[in-house]
C-alpha positions as CSV (number, residue, x, y, z in Angstrom):
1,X,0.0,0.0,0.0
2,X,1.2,3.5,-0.5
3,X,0.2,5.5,2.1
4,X,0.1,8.9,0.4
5,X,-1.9,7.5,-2.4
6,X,-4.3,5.7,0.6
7,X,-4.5,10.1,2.1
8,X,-5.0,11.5,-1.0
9,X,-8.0,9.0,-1.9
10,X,-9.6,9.6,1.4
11,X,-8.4,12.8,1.3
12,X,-10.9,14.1,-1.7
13,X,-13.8,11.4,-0.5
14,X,-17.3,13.0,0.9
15,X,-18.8,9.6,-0.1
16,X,-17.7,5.8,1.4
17,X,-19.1,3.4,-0.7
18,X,-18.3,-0.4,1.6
19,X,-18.8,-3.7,0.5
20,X,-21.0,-5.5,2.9
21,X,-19.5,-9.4,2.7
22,X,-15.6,-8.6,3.7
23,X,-15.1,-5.4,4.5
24,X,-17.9,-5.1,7.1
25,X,-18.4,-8.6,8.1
26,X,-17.8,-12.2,7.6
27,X,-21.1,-13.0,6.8
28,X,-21.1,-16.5,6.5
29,X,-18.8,-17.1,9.0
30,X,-21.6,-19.5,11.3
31,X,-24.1,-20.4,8.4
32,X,-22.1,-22.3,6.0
33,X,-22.1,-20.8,2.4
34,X,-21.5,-24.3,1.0
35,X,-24.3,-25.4,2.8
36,X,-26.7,-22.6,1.6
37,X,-25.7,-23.0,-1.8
38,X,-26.6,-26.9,-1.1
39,X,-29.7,-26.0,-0.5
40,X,-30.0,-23.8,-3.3
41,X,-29.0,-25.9,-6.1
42,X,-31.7,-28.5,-4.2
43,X,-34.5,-26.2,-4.9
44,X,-33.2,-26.3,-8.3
45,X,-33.5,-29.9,-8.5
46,X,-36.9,-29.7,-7.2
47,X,-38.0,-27.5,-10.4
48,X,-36.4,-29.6,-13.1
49,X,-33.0,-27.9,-13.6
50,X,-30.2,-29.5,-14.6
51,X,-26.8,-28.4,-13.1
52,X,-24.0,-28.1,-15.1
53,X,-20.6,-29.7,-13.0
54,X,-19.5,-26.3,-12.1
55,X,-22.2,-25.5,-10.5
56,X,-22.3,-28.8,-8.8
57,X,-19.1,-28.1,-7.5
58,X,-19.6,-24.3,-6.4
59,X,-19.5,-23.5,-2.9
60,X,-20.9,-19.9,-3.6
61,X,-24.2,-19.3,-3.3
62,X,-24.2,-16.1,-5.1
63,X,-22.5,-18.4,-8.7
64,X,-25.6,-20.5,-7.8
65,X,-28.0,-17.5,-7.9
66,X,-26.1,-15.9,-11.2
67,X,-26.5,-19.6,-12.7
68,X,-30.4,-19.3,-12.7
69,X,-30.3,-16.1,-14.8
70,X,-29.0,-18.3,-17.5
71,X,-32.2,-20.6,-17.6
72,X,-34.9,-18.1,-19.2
73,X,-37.4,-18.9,-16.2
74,X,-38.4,-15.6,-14.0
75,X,-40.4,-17.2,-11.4
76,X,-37.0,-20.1,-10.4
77,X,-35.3,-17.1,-10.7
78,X,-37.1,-15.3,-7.9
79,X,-37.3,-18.3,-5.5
80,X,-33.9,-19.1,-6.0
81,X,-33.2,-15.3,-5.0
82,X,-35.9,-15.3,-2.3
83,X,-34.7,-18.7,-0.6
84,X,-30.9,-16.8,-0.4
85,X,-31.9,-13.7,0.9
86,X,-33.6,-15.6,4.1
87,X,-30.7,-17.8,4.3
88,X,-28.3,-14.4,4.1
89,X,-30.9,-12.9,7.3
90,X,-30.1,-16.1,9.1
91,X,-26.7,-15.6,8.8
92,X,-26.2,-12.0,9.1
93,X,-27.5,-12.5,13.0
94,X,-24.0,-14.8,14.0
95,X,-22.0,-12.6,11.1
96,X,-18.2,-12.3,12.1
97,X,-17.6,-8.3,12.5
98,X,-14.1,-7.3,10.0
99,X,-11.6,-6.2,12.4
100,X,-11.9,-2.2,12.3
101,X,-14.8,-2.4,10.3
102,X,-17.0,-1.0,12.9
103,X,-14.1,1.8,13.6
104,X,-14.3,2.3,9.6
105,X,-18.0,3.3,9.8
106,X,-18.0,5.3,12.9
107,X,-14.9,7.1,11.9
108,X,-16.4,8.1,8.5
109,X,-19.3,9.6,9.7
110,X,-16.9,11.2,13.1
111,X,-15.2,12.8,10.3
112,X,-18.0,14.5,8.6
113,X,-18.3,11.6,5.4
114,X,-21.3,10.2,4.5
115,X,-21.5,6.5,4.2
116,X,-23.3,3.6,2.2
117,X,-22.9,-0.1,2.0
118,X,-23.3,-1.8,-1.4
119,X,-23.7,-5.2,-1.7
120,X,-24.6,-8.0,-4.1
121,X,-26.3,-9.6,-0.3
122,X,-29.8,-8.8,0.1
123,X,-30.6,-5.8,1.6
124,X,-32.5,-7.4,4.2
125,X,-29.6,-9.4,5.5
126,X,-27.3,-5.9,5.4
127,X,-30.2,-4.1,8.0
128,X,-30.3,-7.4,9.8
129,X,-26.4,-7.2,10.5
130,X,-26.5,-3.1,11.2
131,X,-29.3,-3.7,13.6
132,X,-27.6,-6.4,15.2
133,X,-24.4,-4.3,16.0
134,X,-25.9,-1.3,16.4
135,X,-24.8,0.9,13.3
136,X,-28.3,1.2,11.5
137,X,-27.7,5.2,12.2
138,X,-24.8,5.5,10.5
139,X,-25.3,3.8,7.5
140,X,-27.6,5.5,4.7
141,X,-28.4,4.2,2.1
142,X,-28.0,0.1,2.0
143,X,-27.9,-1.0,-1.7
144,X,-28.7,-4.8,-2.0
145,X,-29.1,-6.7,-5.2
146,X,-31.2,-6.3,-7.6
147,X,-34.3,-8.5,-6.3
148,X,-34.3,-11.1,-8.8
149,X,-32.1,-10.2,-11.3
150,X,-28.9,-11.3,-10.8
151,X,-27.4,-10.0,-14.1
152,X,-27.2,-6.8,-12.4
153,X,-25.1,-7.6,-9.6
154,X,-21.7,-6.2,-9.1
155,X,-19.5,-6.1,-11.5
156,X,-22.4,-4.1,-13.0
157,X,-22.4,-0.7,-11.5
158,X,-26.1,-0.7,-11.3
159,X,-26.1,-1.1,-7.4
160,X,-23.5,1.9,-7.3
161,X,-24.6,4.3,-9.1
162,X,-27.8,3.6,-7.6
163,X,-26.4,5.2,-4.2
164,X,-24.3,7.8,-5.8
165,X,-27.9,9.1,-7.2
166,X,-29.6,8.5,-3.8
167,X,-27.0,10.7,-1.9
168,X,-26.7,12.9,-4.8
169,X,-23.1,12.8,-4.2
170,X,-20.4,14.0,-7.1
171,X,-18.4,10.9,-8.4
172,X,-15.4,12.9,-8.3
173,X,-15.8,13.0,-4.1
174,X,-17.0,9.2,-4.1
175,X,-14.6,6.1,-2.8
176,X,-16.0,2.0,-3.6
177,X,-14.1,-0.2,-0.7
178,X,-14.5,-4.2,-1.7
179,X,-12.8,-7.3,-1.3
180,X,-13.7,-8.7,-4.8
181,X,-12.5,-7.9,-8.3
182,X,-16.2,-7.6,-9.1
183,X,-16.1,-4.5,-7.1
184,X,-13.0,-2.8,-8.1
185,X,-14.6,-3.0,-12.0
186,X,-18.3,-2.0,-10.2
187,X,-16.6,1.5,-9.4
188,X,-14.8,2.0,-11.8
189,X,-17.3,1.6,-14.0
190,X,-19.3,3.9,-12.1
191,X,-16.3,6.8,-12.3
192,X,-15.6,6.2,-8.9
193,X,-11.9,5.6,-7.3
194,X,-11.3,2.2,-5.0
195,X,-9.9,0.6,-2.6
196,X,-9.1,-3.1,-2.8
197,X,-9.2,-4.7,0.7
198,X,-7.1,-7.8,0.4
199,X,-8.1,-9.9,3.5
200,X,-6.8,-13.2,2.6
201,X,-3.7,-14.3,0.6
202,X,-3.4,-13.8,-2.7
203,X,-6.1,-11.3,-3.0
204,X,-3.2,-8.5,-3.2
205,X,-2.6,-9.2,-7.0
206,X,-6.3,-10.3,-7.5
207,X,-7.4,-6.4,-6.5
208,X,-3.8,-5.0,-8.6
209,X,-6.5,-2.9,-10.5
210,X,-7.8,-0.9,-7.5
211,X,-6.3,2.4,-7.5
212,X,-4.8,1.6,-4.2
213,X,-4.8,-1.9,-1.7
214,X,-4.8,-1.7,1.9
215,X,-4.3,-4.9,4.0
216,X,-6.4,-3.8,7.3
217,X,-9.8,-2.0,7.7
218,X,-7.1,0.2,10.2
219,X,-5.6,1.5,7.3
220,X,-9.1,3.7,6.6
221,X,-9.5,4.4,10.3
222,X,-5.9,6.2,10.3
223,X,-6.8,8.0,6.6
224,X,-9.7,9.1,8.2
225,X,-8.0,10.3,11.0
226,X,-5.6,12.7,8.9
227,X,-8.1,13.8,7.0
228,X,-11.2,15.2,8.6
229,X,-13.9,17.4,6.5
C-alpha cells in the first residue's frame, strides 16, 4: 500500500461506498455458504434444472443465484433469489464483525463523510447485520441486489450508481471499498476511485486494479484520522 496514495483518496472522498460481505463482516462465517448453496441448487432440482458440473461443485451461493439467470425462467429465478436472501438474514445475525470495520464506519461519519454499503447480499440481510451491531444510524443508504435479477449484480455498477444518485453525491468525491474484483470493476465503471481490501492471501494481485490496496480495515481508520472534512 502506498500510504500517500491511501490520504489523498480519502483525502478528496465526501462519499464511502463499503462492500458488505468482507469489508464489514464475515457474513457467513456461522451459516455455512456451502451449505446454503446446497440447498439452493436442491431447490433447483426440485424445479427440473439440470446443473452443469461447475455449478455442482460451487460452494458460492451467489454463482448459484447468477447460474439461474442463465435458464430463461423468472419465477425459479425469484425463488432461488428469495430462498438466499432468508438464508443471508439467518446468517447476518452470528455474522463475524471485520476487524476495524466498525471503527471504519464510525470514523467516516466522526469525520463529517457520509457512508453507504453496497452489496450484491440482500438488503435485508445488510439491515439485519446493522441492527444487530448497532450501526443502522450511521449507514444510509444500504444497496442490496437487484431482487431477482442477478445480471445486475456487481460487476455491474447498477447497485452503485444507484447510491451515488440516492445521496446525490459527485463521483469525483465518491470512494468503492470491496474485497472482490467484481467491485474494483463495479466502481470504476461507475467513475468512482477504489480501494481493494485484500483480506486473505493472494487477494493482493487479484485487486492490482484498485487504485490503491490496503491490507487492514485500520488503514481507513488512520486516513480518516488525517483527514477530517
Amino acid at each position: 500500500m502506498s500510504p500517500t496514495a491511501l490520504t489523498e483518496i480519502i483525502g478528496r472522498a465526501r462519499v464511502v461506498l463499503l462492500d458488505f460481505d468482507g469489508p464489514v463482516c464475515r457474513v457467513f462465517a456461522q451459516h455455512s455458504a456451502s451449505t446454503v448453496a446446497h440447498e439452493l441448487r436442491r431447490l433447483l432440482v426440485d424445479q427440473a434444472v439440470t446443473l452443469p458440473p461447475d455449478i455442482l461443485a460451487d460452494r458460492d451461493p451467489l454463482a448459484v443465484l447468477r447460474f439461474t439467470a442463465t435458464l430463461g425462467r423468472p419465477a425459479v429465478v425469484r425463488l432461488v433469489d428469495e430462498a438466499l436472501s432468508r438464508e443471508e438474514v439467518t446468517a447476518a445475525r452470528t455474522a463475524e464483525p471485520t476487524p476495524y470495520g466498525r471503527e471504519v464506519i464510525v470514523a467516516a461519519q466522526q469525520t463529517g463523510r457520509r457512508l453507504a454499503v453496497v452489496s450484491n447480499n440482500s438488503a435485508a440481510s445488510v439491515h439485519t447485520y446493522l441492527n444487530v451491531r448497532r450501526l443502522t444510524s450511521y449507514v444510509h443508504p444500504v444497496i442490496g441486489r437487484p431482487t431477482a435479477d442477478p445480471e445486475r449484480m456487481k460487476p455491474d455498477p447498477a447497485s452503485v450508481l444507484d447510491a451515488i444518485r440516492e445521496l446525490r453525491a459527485d463521483p469525483a468525491g465518491c470512494v468503492f471499498v470491496g474485497d472482490s474484483p467484481s467491485d474494483i470493476e463495479a466502481a470504476h465503471a461507475a467513475g468512482i476511485a477504489a480501494i481493494g481490501y485484500a483480506n486473505k492471501p493472494g487477494k493482493r494481485e487479484r485487486l492490482a486494479a484498485a487504485d490503491v490496496v490496503i491490507d487492514s480495515m485500520a488503514d481507513l481508520v488512520a486516513a480518516f484520522a488525517v483527514n477530517e472534512l
